[in-house]
C-alpha positions, 0 to 999 in steps of 0.5 A: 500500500502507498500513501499520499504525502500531501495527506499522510492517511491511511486506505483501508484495502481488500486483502484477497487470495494469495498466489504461490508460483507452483514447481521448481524454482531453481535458477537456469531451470528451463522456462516456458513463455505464457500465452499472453506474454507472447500476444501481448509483447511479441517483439520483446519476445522474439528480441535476441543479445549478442555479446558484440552487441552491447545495447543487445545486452540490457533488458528490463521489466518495468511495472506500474500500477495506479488503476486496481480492481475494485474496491481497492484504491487506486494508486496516484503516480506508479503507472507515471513511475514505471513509464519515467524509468522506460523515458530513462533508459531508452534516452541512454539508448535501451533498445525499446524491444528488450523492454516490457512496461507492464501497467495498470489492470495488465498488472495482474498476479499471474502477468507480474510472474509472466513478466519476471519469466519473460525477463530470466528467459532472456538474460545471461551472465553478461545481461544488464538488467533492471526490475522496478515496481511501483505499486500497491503491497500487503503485509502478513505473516505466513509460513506458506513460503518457508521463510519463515520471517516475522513479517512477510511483505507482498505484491498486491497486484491489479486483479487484488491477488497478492505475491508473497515475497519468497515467490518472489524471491524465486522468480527473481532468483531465476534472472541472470545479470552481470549487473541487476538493479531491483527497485522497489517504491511500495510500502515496506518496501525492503521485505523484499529481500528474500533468498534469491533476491541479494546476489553479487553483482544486483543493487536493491533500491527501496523507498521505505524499510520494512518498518515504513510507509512510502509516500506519492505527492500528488501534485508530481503524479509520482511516488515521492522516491522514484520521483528524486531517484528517476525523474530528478536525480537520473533522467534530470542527472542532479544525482551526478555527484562527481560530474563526470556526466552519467549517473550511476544507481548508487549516486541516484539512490544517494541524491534521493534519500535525504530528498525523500526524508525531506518531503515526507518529513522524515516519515520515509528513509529509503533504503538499499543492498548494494552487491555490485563491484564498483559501480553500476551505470546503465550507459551503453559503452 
């Protein structure tokens, strides 16, 4: 769940059926593309990376979602979020065909998982790669997902199924990278840290600790974070710490956070892992 940061109040939500990806998980596991990923984005699923191409080697899935089935409330500024993030990395030259943005009602539990499959079908250890999901989100506490945590955090997709966060964790721990960046802007953002999840070489960014709200301003049509990380600190580059005229994730991530901590009158303290060596930049060399 987000919340407004003009208003600081809380919307009472539908929690509804929780979805649990059914077999093995198991990274470089063989994959298979569903139906409506293939009709849906039929150029991103036929697009290809070569290792001479570099531009060829970068991929996202992007996810935004404002409009949610009733009587869930709906979102202010996810769907703009996830759109700023595709603004940003095709004006650093991504290819728009390795790229899937998925927002609104297309947001479903079962899309969001197909999303995800889509995105470990087509990388290998030389990929670049960013998720980003802005969104609503639940919290509970289970043990259908084996992790056995205090507080499990879950996806609330657009149809009000929910995701938990070691279903998650497994999916994503199919996606191979050379560098990954997962970025989450939802409530309790960083209780998506599940196994699978923190590897070497991925950077996770998170608007809030698990402790934490996140926050949209609505005059901005954005979440408070993607909006100092993306919209300002990336595409606007006032994240470019040492002037060398690229931004990297982590300078973007640093430039946002006292931001945040700013606007939300210090309700929001963003949060990150970084695992990767150095730093990671989305320029194509």
């Amino acid at each position: 769940m987000r919340r407004a940061a003009s208003r600081l109040t809380a919307t009472a939500l539908l929690v509804s059926t929780m979805l649990l990806a059914t077999g093995p998980n198991t990274a470089g596991a063989s994959i298979t593309l569903s139906a409506w990923i293939k009709s849906k984005f039929p150029i991103q699923v036929a697009a290809t990376q070569s290792s001479s191409r570099p531009a060829t080697m970068r991929w996202a899935l992007l996810i935004g979602l404002n409009d949610y089935a009733s009587p869930t409330a709906d979102n202010i500024g996810a769907r703009q979020d996830a759109e700023s993030m595709w603004y940003t990395l095709t004006k650093l030259g991504w290819r728009s065909d390795h790229i899937i943005v998925i927002k609104d009602r297309d947001g479903s539990a079962a899309h969001i998982i197909d999303g995800i499959r889509w995105l470990a079908s087509k990388t290998t250890s030389i990929s670049t790669v960013v998720f980003h999901y802005s969104g609503h989100e639940n919290y509970t506490r289970t043990l259908a997902d084996g992790d056995n945590e205090a507080i499990d955090v879950e996806l609330w997709a657009s149809d009000n199924r929910l995701i938990i966060d070691g279903t998650i964790g497994r999916e994503m721990n199919r996606v191979a990278a050379y560098h990954m960046w997962i970025d989450f802007s939802t409530c309790r953002a960083a209780g998506f840290n599940d196994a699978g999840m923190i590897k070497s070489g991925r950077i996770l960014t998170y608007s809030s600790p698990v402790t934490e709200l996140s926050y949209e301003y609505p005059p901005w049509h954005h979440s408070v974070f993607s909006y100092f990380e993306i919209n300002v600190g990336m595409y606007g580059k006032k994240a470019d710490a040492n002037h060398d005229g690229k931004v990297s994730v982590e300078e973007a991530f640093t430039f946002a956070r006292p931001n945040v901590v700013a606007a939300t009158r210090n309700r929001q303290h963003p949060a990150y892992i970084d695992r990767v060596y150095g730093s990671m930049f989305l320029t194509i060399p």
